[in-house]
VEXKE-428857 format. One record per residue (C-alpha): x, y, z; residue in one letter; chain; residue number from 1. Coordinates in pm, whole numbers, plus 50000, padded with zeros to 5 digits. Layout:
VEXKE-428857
ATOM       X       Y       Z   resn   chain   resi
ATOM       X       Y       Z      A       A    NUM
...
END
This chain:
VEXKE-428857
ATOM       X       Y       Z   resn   chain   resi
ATOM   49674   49397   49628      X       A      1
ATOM   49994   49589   49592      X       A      2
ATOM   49948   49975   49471      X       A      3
ATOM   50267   50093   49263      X       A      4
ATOM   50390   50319   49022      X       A      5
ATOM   50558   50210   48677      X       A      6
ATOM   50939   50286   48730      X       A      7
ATOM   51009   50613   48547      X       A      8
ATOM   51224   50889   48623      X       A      9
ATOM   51046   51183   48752      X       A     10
ATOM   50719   51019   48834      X       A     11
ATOM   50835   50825   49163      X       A     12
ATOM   50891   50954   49528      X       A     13
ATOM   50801   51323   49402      X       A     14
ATOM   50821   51523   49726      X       A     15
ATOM   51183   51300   49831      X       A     16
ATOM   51302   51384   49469      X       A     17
ATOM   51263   51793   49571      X       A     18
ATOM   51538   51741   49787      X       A     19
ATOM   51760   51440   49707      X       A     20
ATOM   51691   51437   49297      X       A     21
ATOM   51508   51242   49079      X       A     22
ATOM   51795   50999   49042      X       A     23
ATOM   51836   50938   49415      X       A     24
ATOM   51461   50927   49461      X       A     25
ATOM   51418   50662   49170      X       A     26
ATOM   51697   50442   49328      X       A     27
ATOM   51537   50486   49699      X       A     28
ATOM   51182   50350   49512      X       A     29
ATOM   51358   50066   49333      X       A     30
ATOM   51478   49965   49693      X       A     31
ATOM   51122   50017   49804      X       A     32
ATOM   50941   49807   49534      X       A     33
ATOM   51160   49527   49621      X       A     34
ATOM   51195   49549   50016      X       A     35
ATOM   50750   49549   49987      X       A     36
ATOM   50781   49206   49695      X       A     37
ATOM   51030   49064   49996      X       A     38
ATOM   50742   49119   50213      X       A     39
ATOM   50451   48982   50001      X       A     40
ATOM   50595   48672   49889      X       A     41
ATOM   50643   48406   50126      X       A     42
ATOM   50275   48508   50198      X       A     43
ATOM   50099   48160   50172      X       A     44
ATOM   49754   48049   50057      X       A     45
ATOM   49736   48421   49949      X       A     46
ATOM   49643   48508   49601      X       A     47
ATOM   49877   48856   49468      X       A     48
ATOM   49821   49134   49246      X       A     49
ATOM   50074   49401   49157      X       A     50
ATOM   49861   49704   48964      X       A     51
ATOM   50071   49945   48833      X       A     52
ATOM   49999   50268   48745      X       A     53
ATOM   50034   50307   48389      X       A     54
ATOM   50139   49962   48225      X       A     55
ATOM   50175   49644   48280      X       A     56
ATOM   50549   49516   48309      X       A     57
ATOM   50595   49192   48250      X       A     58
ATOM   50958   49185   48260      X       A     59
ATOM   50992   49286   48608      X       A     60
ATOM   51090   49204   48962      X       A     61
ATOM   50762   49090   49038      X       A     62
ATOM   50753   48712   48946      X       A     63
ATOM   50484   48618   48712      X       A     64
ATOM   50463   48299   48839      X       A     65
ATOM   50385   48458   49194      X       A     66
ATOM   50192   48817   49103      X       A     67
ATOM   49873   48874   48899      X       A     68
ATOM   49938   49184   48697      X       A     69
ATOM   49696   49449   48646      X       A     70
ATOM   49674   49816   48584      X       A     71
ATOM   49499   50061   48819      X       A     72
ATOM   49145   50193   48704      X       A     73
ATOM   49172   50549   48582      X       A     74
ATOM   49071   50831   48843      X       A     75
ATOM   49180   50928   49187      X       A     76
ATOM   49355   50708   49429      X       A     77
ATOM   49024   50651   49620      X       A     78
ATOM   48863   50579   49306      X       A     79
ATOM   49143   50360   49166      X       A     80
ATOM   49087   50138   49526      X       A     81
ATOM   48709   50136   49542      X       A     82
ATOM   48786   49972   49149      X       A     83
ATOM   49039   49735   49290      X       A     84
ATOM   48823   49637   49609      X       A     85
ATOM   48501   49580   49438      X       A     86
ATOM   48669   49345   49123      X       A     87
ATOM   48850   49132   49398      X       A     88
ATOM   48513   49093   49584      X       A     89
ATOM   48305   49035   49260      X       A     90
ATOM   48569   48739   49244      X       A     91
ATOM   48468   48581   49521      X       A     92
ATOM   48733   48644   49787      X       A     93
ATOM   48622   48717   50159      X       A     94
ATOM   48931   48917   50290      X       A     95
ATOM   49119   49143   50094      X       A     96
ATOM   49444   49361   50208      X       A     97
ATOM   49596   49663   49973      X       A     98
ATOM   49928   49789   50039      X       A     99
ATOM   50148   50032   49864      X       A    100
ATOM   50546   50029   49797      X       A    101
ATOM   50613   50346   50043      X       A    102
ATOM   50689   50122   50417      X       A    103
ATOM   51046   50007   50463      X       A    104
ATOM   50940   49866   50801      X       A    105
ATOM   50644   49637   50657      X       A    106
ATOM   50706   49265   50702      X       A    107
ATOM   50567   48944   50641      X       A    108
ATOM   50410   48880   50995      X       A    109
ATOM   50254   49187   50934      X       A    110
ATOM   50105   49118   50652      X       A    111
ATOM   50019   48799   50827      X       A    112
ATOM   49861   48979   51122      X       A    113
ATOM   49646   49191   50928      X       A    114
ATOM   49465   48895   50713      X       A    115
ATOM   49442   48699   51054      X       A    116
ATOM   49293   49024   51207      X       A    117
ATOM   48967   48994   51013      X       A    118
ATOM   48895   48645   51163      X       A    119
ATOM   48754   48839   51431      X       A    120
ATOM   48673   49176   51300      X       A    121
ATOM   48539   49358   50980      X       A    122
ATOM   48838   49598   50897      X       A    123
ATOM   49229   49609   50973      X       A    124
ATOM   49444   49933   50923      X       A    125
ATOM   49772   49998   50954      X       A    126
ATOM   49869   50339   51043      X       A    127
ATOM   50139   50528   50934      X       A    128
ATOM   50284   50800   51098      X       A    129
ATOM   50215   51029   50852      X       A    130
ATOM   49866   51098   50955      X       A    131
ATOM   49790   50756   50622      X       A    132
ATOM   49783   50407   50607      X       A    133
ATOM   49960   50137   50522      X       A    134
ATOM   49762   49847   50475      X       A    135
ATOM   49400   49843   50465      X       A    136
ATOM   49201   49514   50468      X       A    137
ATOM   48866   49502   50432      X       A    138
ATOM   48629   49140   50475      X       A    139
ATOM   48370   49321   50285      X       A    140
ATOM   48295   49609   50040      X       A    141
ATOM   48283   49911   50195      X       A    142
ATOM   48285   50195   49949      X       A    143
ATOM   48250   50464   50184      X       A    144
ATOM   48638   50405   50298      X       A    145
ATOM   48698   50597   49931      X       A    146
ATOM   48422   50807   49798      X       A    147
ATOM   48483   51171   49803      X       A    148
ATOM   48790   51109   50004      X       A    149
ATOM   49122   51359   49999      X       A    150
ATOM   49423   51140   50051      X       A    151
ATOM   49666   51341   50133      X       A    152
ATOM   49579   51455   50428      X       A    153
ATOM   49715   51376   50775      X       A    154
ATOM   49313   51262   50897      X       A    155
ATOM   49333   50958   50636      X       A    156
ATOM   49327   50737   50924      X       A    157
ATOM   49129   50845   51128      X       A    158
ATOM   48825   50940   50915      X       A    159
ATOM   48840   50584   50750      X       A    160
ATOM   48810   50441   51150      X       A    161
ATOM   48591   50671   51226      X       A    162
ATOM   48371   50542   50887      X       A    163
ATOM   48380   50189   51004      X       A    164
ATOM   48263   50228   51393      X       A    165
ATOM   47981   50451   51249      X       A    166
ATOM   47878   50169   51026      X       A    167
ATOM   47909   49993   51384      X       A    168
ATOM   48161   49719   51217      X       A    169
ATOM   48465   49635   51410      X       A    170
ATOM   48842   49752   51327      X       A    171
ATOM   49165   49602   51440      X       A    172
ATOM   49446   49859   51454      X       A    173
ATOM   49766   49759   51388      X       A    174
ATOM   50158   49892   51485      X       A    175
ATOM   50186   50250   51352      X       A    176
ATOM   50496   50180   51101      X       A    177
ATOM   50644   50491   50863      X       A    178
ATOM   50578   50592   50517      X       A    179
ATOM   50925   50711   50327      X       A    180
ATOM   50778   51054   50130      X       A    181
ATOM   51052   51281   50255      X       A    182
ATOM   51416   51288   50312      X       A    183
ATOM   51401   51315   50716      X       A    184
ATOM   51141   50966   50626      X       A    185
ATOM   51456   50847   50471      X       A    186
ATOM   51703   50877   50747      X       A    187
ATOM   51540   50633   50985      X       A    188
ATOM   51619   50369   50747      X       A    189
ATOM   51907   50187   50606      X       A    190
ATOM   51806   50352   50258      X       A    191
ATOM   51959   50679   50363      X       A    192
ATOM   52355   50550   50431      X       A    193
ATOM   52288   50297   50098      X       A    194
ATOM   52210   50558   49880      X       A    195
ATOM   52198   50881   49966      X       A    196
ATOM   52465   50998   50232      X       A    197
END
């Protein structure tokens, strides 16, 4: 499940846009949405849904041959997953991964890594260094990861591991990758000679 916002001016990369512009922010998220469908799509015998935070595009980047399309339930971001999670398990699937559009550095084999992780345990996380995440995969429903959450916080992480071992389930850990929300994000990535300096 890939978590992203409808391309308008003003609504993506809010904090980057403080410094850099809404323009400049816009273009760095455009760059993002398609570096993360890079990522996703060679993924095989893996079913894909984009939801998108306000309407469905069907005209997009995102192949509709490839992606399901969806939009995000209504409500906070934990409540918007604990939506997403609970529909793909009511489906019938046994591992499920969400990611957003905000890691440059997030790859195929990591993708890869994470669905292979829960083979052998419950949960896989991917920290970023932000204090966040940027995958979470979950082999079960677990609504406690979400409920009554605050994600924007630099514990994210680390309360939803700390959830899972007291539920005495097991969590694989993965590389700790960055999130781009800021402008010093920006300049450890090619994004920031491309299009902004």
């Amino acid at each position: 499940m890939i978590f992203i916002k409808n391309i308008e001016l003003g609504k993506a990369k809010t904090r980057l846009a403080k410094t850099v512009g809404d323009v400049k922010a816009l273009e760095v998220y455009k760059a993002l949405l398609k570096k993360t469908m890079e990522a996703v799509k060679p993924l095989e015998n893996t079913d894909k849904i984009v939801y998108y935070s306000n309407h469905v595009d069907l005209n997009d980047q995102w192949s509709n041959e490839v992606f399901e399309k969806a939009v995000q339930y209504n409500g906070s971001l934990g409540e918007r997953m604990i939506h997403a999670f609970k529909k793909g398990f009511e489906e019938g699937y046994e591992k499920i991964c969400i990611i957003g559009s905000d890691c440059w550095d997030l790859e195929t084999d990591r993708l890869k890594e994470a669905f292979d992780a829960m083979d052998v345990d419950d949960f896989v996380i991917g920290p970023a260094n932000d204090g966040g995440y940027y995958i979470l995969g979950m082999s079960y429903y677990f609504e406690r990861l979400f409920a009554g959450k605050e994600f924007s916080t630099d514990t994210v992480c680390e309360e939803a591991v700390n959830e899972i071992l007291n539920a005495q389930k097991t969590v694989k850990k993965l590389e700790i990758l960055s999130d781009i929300d800021t402008e010093e994000d920006l300049k450890n990535t090619p994004l920031w000679k491309d299009l902004i300096a």
